[in-house]
Residue frames as a rotation matrix with the C-alpha (Angstrom) as fourth column:
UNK 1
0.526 -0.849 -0.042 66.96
0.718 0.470 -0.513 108.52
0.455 0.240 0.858 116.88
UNK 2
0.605 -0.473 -0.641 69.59
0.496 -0.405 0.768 109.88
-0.623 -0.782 -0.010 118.98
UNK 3
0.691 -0.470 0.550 72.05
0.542 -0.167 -0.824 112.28
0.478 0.867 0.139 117.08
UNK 4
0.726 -0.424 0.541 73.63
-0.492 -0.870 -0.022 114.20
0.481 -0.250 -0.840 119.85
UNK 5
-0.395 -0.829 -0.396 77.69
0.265 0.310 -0.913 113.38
0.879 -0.466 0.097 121.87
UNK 6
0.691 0.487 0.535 76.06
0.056 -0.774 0.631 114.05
0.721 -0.406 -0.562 124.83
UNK 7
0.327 -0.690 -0.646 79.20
0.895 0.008 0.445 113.31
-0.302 -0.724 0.620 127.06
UNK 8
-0.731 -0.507 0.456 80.93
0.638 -0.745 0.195 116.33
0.240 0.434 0.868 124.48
UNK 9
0.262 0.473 -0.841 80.28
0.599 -0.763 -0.243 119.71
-0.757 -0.440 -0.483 125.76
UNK 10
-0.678 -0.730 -0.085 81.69
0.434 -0.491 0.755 121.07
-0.593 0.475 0.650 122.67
UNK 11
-0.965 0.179 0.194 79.39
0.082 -0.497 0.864 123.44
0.251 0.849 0.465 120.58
UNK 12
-0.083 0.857 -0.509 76.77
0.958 0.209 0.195 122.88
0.273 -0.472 -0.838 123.21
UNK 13
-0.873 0.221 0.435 75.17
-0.421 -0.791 -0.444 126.75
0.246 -0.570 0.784 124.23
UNK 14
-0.909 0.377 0.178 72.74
-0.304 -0.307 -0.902 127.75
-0.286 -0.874 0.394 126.22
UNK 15
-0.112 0.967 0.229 68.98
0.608 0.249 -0.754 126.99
-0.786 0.055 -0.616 125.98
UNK 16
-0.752 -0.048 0.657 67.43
0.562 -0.567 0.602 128.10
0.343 0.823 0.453 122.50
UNK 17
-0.118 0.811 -0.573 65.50
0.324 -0.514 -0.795 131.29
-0.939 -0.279 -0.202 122.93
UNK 18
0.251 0.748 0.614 63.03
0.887 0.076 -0.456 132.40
-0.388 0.659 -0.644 120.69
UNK 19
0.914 0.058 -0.401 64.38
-0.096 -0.930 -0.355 135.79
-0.393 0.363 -0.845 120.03
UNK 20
-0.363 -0.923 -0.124 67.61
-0.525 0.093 0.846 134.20
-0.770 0.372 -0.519 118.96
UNK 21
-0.339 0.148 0.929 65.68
0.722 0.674 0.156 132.13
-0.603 0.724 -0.335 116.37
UNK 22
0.722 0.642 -0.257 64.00
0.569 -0.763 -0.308 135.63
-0.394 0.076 -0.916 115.65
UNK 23
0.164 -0.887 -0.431 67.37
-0.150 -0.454 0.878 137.02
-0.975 -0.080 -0.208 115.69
UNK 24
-0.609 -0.732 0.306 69.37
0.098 0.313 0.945 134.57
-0.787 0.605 -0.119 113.09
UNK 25
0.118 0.487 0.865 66.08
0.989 -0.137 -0.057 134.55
0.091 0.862 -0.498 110.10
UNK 26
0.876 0.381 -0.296 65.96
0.295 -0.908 -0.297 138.25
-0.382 0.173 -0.908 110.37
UNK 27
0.227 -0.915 -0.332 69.58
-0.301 -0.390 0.870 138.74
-0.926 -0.098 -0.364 110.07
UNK 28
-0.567 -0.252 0.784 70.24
0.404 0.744 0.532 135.46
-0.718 0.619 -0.320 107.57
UNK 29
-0.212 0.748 -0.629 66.80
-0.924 -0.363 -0.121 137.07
-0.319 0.556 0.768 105.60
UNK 30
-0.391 0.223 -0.893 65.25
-0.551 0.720 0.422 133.17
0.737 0.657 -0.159 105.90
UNK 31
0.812 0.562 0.159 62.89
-0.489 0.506 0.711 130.79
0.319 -0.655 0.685 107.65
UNK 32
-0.172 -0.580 0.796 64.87
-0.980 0.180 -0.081 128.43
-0.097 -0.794 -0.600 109.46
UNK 33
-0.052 0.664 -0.746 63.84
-0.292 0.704 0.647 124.79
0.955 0.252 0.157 109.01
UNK 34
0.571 0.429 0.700 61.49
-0.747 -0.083 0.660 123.47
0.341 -0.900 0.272 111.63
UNK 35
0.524 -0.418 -0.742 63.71
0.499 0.857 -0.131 120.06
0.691 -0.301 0.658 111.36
UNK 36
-0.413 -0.899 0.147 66.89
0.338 -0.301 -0.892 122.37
0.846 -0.319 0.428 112.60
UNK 37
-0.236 0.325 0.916 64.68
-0.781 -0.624 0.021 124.39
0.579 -0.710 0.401 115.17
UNK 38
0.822 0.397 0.408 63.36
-0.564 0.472 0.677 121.29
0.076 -0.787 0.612 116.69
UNK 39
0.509 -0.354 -0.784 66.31
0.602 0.798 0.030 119.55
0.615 -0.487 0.620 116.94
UNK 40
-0.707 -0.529 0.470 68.18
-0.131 -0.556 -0.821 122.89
0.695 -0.642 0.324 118.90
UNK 41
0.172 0.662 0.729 65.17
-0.846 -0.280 0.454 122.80
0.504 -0.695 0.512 121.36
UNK 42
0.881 -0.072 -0.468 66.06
0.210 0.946 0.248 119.52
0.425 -0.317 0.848 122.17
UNK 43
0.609 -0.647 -0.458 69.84
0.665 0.102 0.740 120.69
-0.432 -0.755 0.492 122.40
UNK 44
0.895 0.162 -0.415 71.23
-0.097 -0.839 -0.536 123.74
-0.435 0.520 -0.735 121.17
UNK 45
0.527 -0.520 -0.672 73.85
-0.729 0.131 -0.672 122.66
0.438 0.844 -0.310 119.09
UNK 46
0.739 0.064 0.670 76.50
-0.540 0.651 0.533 120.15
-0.402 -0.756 0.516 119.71
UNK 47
-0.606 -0.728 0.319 78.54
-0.600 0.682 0.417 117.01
-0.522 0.062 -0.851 118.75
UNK 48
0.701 0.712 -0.027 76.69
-0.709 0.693 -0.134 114.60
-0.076 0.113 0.991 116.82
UNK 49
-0.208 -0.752 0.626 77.17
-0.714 0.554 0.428 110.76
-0.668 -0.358 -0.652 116.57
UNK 50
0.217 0.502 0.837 75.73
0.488 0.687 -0.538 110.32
-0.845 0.525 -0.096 113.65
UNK 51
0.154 -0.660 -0.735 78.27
-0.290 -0.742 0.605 112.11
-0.945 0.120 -0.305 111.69
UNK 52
-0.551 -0.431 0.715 77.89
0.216 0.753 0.621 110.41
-0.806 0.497 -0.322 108.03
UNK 53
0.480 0.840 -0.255 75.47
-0.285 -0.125 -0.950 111.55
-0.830 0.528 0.180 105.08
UNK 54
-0.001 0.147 0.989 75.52
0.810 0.580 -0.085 108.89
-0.586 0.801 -0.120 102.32
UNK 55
0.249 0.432 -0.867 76.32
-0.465 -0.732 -0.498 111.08
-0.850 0.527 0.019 99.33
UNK 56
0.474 -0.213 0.854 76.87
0.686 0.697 -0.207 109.92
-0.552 0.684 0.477 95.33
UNK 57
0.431 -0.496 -0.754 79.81
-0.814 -0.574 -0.087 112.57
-0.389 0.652 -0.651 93.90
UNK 58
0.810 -0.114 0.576 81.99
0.297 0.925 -0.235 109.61
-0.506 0.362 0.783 92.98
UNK 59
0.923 -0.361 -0.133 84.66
-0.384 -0.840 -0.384 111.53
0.027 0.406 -0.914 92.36
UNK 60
-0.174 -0.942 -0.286 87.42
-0.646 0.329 -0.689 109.48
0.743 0.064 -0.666 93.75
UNK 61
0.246 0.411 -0.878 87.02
0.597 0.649 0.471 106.02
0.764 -0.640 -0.085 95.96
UNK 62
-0.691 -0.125 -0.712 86.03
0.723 -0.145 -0.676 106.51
-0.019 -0.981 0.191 98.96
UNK 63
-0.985 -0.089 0.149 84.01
0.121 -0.967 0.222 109.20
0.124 0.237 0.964 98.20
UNK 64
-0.500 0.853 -0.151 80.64
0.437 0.398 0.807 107.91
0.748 0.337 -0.572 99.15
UNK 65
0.412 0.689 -0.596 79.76
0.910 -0.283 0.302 110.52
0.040 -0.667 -0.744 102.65
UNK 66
-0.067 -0.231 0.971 79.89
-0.072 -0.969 -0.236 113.64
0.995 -0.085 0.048 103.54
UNK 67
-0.233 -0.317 -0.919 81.01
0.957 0.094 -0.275 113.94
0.174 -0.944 0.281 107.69
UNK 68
-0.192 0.219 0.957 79.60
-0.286 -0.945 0.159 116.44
0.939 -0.243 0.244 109.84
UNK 69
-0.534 -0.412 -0.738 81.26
0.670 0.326 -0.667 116.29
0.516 -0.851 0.102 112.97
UNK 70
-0.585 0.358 -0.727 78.78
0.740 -0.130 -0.660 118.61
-0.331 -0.924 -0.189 114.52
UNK 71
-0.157 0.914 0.373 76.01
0.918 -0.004 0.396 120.69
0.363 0.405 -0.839 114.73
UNK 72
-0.889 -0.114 0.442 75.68
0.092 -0.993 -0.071 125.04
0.448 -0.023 0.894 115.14
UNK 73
0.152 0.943 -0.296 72.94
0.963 -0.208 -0.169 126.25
-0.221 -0.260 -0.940 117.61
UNK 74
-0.144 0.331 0.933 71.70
0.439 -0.823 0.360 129.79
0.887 0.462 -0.026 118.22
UNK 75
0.250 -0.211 -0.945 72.85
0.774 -0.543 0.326 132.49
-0.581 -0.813 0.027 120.88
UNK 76
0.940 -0.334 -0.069 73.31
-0.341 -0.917 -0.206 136.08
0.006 0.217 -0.976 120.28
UNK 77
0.628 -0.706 -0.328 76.88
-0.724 -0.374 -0.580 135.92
0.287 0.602 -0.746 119.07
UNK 78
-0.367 -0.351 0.861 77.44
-0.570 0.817 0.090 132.15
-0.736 -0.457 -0.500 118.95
UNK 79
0.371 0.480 0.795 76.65
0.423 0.675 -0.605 129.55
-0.827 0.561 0.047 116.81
UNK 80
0.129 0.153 0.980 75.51
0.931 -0.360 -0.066 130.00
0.343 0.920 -0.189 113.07
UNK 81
0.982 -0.035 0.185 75.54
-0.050 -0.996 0.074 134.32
0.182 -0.082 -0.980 114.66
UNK 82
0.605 -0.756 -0.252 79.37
-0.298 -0.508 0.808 134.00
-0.739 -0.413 -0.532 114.96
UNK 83
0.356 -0.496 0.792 80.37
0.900 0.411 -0.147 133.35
-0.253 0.765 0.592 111.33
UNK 84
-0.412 -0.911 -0.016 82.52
0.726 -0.339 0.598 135.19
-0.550 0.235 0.801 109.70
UNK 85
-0.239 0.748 0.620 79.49
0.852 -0.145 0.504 136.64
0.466 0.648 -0.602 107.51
UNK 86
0.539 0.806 -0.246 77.82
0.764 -0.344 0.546 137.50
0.355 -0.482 -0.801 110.42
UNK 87
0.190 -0.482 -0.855 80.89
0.604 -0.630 0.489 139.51
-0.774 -0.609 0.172 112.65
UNK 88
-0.804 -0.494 0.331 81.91
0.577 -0.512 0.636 141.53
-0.145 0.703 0.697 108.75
UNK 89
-0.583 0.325 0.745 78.72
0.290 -0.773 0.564 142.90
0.759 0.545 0.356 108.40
UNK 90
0.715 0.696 0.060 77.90
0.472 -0.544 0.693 144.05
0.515 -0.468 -0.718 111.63
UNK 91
0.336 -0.531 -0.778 80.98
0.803 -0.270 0.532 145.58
-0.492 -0.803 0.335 112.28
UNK 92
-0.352 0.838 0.417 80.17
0.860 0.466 -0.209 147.20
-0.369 0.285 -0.884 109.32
């Protein structure tokens, strides 16, 4: 199944490299999942068009997805490595 905008250049970096996946678990202090790693190898982050996850809070109609209008890759100071988290404690 397709999941990426590929016309949208938006959140799209560079090829993942392996020392940025090296990078973000050492930093983060966690594996990665392999789902998330294989889908950056494929494209390192991005748009997606499958932006919907079916959830059950029921909190108030309508309430039945959660939207995620894109996907974070991995680049030295990009992606998931350019949260707020990340820029407070290495500046530090």
């Amino acid at each position: 199944m397709e999941i990426w905008d590929v016309d949208s250049r938006q959140y799209r970096l560079d090829s993942l490299l392996e020392e940025d996946i090296q990078l973000a678990e050492v930093y983060f202090g966690v594996k990665l999942p392999d789902d998330y790693i294989k889908l950056l190898k494929i494209q390192n982050g991005g748009t997606l068009i499958c932006n919907a996850l079916p959830i059950a809070l029921n909190r108030w109609d309508g309430d039945d997805y959660l939207e995620i209008d894109n996907l974070r890759g991995i680049n030295k100071d990009k992606g998931i490595m350019e949260t707020d988290y990340f820029q407070t404690r290495v500046g530090n």
